[in-house]
PyMOL commands that place a pseudoatom at each C-alpha (Angstrom):
pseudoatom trace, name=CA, resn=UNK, resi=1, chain=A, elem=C, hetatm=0, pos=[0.000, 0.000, 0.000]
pseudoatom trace, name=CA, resn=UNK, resi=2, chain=A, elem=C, hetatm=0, pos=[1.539, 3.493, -1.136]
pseudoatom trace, name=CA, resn=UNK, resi=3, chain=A, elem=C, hetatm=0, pos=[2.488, 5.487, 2.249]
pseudoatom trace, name=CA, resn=UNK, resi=4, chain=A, elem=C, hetatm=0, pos=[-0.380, 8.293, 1.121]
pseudoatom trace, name=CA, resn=UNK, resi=5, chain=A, elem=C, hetatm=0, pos=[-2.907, 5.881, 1.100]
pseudoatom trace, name=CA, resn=UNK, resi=6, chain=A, elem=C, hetatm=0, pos=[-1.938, 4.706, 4.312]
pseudoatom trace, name=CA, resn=UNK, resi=7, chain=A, elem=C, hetatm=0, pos=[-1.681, 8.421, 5.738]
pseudoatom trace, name=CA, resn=UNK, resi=8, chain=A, elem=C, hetatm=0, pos=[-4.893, 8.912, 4.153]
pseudoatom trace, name=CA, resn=UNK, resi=9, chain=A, elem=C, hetatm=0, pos=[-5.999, 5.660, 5.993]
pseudoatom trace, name=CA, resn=UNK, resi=10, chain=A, elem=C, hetatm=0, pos=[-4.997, 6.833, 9.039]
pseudoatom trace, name=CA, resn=UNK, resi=11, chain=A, elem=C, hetatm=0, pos=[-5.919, 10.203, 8.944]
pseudoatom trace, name=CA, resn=UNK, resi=12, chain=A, elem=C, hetatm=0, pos=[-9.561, 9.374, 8.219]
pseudoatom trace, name=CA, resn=UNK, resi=13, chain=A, elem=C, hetatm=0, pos=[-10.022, 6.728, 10.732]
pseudoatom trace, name=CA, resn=UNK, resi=14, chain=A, elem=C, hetatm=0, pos=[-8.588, 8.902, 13.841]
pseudoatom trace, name=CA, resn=UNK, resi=15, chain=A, elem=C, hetatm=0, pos=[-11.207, 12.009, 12.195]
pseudoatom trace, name=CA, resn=UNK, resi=16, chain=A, elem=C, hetatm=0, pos=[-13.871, 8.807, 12.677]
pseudoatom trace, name=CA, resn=UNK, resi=17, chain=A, elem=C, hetatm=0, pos=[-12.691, 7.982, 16.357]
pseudoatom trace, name=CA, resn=UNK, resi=18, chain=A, elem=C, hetatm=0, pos=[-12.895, 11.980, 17.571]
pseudoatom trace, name=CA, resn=UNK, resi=19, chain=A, elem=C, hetatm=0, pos=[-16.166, 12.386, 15.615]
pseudoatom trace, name=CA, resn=UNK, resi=20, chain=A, elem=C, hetatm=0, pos=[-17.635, 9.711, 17.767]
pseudoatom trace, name=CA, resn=UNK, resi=21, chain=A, elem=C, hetatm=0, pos=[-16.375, 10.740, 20.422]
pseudoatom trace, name=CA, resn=UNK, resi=22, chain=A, elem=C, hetatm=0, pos=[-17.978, 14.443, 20.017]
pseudoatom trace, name=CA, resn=UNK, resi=23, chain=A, elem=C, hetatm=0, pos=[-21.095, 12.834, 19.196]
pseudoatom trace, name=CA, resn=UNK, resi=24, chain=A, elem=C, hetatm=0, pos=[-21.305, 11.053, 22.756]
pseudoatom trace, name=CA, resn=UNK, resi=25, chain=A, elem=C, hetatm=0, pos=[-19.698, 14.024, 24.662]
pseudoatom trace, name=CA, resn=UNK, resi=26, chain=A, elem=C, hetatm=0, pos=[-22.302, 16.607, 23.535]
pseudoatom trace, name=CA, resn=UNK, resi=27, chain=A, elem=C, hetatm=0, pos=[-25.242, 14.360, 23.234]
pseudoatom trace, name=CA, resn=UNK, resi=28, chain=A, elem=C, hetatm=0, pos=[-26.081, 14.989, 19.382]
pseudoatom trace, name=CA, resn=UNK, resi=29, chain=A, elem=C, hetatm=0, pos=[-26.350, 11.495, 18.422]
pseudoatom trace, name=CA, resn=UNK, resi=30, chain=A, elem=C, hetatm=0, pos=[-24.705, 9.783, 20.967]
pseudoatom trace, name=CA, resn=UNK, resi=31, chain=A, elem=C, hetatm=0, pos=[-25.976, 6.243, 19.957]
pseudoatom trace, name=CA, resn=UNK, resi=32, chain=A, elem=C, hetatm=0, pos=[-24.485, 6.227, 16.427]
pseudoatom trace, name=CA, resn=UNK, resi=33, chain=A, elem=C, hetatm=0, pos=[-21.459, 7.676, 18.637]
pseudoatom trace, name=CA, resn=UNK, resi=34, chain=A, elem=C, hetatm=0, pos=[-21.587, 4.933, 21.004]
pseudoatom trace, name=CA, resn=UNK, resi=35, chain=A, elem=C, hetatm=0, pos=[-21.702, 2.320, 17.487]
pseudoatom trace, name=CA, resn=UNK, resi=36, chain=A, elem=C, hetatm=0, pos=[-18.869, 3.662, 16.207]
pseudoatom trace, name=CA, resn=UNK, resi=37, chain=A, elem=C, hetatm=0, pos=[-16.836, 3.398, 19.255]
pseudoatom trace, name=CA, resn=UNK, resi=38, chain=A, elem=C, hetatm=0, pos=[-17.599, -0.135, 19.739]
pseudoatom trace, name=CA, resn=UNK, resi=39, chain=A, elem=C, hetatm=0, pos=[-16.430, -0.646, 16.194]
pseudoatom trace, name=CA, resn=UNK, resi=40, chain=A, elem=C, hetatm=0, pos=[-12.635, 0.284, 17.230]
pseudoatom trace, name=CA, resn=UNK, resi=41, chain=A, elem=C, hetatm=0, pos=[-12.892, -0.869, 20.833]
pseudoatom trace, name=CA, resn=UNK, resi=42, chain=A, elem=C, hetatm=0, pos=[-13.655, -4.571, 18.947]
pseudoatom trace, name=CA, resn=UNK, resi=43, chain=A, elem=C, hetatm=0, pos=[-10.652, -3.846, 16.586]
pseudoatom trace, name=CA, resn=UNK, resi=44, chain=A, elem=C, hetatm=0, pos=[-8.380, -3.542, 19.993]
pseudoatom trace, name=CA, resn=UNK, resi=45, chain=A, elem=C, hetatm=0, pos=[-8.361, 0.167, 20.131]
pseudoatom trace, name=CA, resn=UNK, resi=46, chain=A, elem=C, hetatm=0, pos=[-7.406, 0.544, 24.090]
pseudoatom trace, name=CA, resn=UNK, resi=47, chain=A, elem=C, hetatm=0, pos=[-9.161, 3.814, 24.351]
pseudoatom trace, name=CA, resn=UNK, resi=48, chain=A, elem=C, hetatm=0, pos=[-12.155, 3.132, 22.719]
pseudoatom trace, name=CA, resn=UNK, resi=49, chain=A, elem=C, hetatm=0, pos=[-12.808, 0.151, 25.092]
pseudoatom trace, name=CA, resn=UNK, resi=50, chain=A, elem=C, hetatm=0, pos=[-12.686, 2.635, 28.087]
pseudoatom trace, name=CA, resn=UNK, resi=51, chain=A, elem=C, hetatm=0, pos=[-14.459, 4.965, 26.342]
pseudoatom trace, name=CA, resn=UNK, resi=52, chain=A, elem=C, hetatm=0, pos=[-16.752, 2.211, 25.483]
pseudoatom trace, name=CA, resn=UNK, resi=53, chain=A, elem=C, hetatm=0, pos=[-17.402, 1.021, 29.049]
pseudoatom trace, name=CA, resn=UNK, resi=54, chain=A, elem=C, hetatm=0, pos=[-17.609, 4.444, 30.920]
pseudoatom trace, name=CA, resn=UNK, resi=55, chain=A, elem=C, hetatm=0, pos=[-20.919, 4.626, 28.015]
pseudoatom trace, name=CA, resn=UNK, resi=56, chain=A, elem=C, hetatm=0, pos=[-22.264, 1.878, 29.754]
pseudoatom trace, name=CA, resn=UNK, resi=57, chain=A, elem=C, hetatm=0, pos=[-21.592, 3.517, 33.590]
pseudoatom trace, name=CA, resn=UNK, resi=58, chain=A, elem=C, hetatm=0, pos=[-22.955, 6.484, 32.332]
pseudoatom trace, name=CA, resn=UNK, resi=59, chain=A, elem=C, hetatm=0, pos=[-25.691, 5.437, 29.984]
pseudoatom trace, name=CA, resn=UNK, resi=60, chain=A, elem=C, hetatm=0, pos=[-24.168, 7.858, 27.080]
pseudoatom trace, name=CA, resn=UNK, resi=61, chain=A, elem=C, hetatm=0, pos=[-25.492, 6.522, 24.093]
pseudoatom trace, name=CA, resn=UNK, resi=62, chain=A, elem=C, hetatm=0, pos=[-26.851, 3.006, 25.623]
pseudoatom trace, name=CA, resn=UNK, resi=63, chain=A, elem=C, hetatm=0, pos=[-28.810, 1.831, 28.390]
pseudoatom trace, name=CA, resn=UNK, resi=64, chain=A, elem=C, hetatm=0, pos=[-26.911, 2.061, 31.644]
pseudoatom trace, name=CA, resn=UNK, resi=65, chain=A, elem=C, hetatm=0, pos=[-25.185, -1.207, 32.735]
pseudoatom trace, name=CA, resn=UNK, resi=66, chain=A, elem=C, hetatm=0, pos=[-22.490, -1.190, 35.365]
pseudoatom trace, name=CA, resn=UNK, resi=67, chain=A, elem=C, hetatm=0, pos=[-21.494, -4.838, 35.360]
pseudoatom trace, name=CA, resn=UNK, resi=68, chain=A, elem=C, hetatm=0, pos=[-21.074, -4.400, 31.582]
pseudoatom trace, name=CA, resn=UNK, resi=69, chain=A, elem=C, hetatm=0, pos=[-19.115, -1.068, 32.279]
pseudoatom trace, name=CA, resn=UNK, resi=70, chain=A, elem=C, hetatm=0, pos=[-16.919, -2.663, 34.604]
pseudoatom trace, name=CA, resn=UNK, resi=71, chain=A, elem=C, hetatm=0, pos=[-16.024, -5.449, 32.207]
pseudoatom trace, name=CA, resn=UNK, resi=72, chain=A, elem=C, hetatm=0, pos=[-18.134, -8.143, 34.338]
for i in range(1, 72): cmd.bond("trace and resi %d" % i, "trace and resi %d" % (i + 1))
show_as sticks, trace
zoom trace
């Protein structure tokens, strides 16, 4: 793969990753927000899996659920 491509890659999936997270954080649409981070939290993305289970303590996006949240 050609190193712009990749940058181009890149670029566009970390725009993806803060766009979610501005959709949770201010509420617009916090459950496509909430999909898309669960989309790099499954793809091993460390902070997405936090990000992912303080959604679930806080109910941001999906239905509150604090043994989920806590990883139980």
């Amino acid at each position: 793969m050609a190193l712009k491509t990749r940058l181009a890659t890149l670029v566009s999936r970390d725009a993806k990753f803060r766009r979610a997270i501005e959709q949770i954080e201010s509420g617009e649409d916090a459950v496509q927000g909430f999909t898309t981070l669960g989309q790099f939290a499954q793809q091993g993305n460390v902070d997405a899996q936090y990000r992912v289970g303080k959604a679930y303590l806080e109910g941001w996006g999906t239905l509150p659920a604090s043994k989920t949240g806590r990883g139980g």
